[in-house]
C-alpha positions as CSV (number, residue, x, y, z in Angstrom):
1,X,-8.2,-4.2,-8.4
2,X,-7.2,-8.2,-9.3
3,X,-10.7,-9.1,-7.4
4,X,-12.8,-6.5,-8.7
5,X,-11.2,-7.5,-12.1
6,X,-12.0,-11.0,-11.2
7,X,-15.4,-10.4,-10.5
8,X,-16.4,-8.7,-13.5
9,X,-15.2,-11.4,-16.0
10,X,-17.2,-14.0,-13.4
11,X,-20.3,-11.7,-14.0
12,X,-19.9,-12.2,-17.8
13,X,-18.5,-15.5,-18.3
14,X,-19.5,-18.8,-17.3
15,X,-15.1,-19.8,-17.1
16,X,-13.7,-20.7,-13.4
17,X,-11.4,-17.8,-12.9
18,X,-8.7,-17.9,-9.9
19,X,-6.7,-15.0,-8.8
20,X,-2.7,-15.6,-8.2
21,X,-2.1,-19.1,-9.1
22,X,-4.1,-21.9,-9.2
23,X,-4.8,-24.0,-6.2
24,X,-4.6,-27.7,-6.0
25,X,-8.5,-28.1,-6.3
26,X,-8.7,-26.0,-9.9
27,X,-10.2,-28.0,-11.9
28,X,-8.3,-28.8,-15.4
29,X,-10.1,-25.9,-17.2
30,X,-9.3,-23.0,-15.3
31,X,-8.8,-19.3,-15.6
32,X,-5.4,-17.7,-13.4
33,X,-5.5,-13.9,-13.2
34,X,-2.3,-13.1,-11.6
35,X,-1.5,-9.6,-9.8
36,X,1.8,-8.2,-12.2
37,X,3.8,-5.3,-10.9
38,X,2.9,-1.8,-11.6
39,X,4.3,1.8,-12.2
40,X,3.1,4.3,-10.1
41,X,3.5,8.2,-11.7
42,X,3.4,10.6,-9.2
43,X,3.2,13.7,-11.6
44,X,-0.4,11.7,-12.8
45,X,-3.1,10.1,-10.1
46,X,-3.2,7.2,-11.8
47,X,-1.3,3.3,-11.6
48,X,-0.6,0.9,-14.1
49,X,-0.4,-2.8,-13.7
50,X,0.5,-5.6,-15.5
51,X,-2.4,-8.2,-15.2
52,X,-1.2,-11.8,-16.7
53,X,-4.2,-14.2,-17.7
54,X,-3.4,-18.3,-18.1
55,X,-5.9,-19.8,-19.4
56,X,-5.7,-24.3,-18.7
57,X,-7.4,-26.8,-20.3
58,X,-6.8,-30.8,-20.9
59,X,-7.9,-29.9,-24.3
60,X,-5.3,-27.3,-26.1
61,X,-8.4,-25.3,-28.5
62,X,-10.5,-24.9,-25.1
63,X,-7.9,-23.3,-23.5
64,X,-7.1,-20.9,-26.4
65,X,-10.8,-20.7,-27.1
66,X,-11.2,-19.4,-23.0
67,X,-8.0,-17.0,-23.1
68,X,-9.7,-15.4,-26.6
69,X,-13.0,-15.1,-24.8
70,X,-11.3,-13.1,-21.9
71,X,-9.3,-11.1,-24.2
72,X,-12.5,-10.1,-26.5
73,X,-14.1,-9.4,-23.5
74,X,-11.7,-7.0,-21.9
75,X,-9.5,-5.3,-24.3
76,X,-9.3,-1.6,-25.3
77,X,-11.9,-0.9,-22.7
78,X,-11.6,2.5,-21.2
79,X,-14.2,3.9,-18.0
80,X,-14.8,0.3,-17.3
81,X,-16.5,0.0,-13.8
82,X,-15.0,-3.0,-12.1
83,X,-17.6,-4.1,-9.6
84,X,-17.3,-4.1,-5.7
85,X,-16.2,-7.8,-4.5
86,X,-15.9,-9.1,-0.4
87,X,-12.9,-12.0,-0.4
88,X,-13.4,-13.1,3.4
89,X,-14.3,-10.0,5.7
90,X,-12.3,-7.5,3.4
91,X,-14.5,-5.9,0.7
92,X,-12.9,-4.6,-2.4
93,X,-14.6,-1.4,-3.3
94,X,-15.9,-0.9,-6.7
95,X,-12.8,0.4,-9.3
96,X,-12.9,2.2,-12.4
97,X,-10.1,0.9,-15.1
98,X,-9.4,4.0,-16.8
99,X,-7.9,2.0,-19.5
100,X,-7.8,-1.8,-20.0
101,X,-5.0,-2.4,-23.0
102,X,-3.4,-5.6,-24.2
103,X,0.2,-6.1,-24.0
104,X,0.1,-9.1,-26.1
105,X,-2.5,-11.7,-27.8
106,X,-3.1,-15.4,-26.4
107,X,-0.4,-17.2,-26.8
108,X,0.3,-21.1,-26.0
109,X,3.0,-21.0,-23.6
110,X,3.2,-24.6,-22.3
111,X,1.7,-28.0,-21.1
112,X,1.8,-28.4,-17.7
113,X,2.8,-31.7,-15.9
114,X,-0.9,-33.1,-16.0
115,X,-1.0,-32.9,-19.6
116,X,-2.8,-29.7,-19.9
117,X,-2.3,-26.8,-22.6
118,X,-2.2,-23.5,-20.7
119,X,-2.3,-20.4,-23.0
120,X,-1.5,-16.7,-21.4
121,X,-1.9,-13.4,-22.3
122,X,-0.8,-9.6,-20.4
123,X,-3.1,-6.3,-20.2
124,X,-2.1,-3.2,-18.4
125,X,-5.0,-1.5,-16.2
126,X,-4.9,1.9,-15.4
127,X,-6.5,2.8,-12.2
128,X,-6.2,6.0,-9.9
């Protein structure tokens, strides 16, 4: 789901998005989507995960400017068809997010050790 996830914001955004931690080539202004742990319910056909953005920029209002144009983008979104996605020779099939909801709002968490402002924020996805 963190790929199909991934995908759809790069289909609607123009932001560099990575998926579980940033790699030594990110460039400075850089979106992380990183895979949180979930809760499955076996009395429902459905899973929640925790999906943490952190959102990097040498410049401290793009970064919170990029986190807030994720957020807007995916929050309180409920039947949201995450497109299908191939990462190497494994395809992701597409995935609907019965429910996209926002633990918490961008915040500014920390500069990093290159000087630049990362700000994060949490959803929960519910998938079946």
């Amino acid at each position: 789901m963190i790929y199909n996830l991934a995908k759809y914001i790069t289909n609607n955004t123009s932001l560099t998005i990575n998926v579980n931690g940033f790699s030594p080539s990110s460039p400075d202004e850089t979106i992380c989507i990183n895979e949180g742990s979930g809760k499955e319910m076996p009395w429902f056909d459905r899973e929640d995960t925790l999906v943490q953005f952190v959102s990097r920029s040498t410049d401290k209002v793009t970064a919170r400017e990029n986190a807030y144009t994720i957020y807007n983008l995916i929050k309180k979104r409920y039947g949201l068809t995450l497109p299908e996605v191939t990462i190497g020779s494994t395809i992701y099939t597409e995935v609907t997010g019965w429910g996209l909801r926002p633990v918490n709002k961008p915040q500014y968490a920390f500069d990093d050790e290159n000087g630049r402002a990362n700000y994060t924020f949490t959803i929960e996805v519910t998938t079946t």
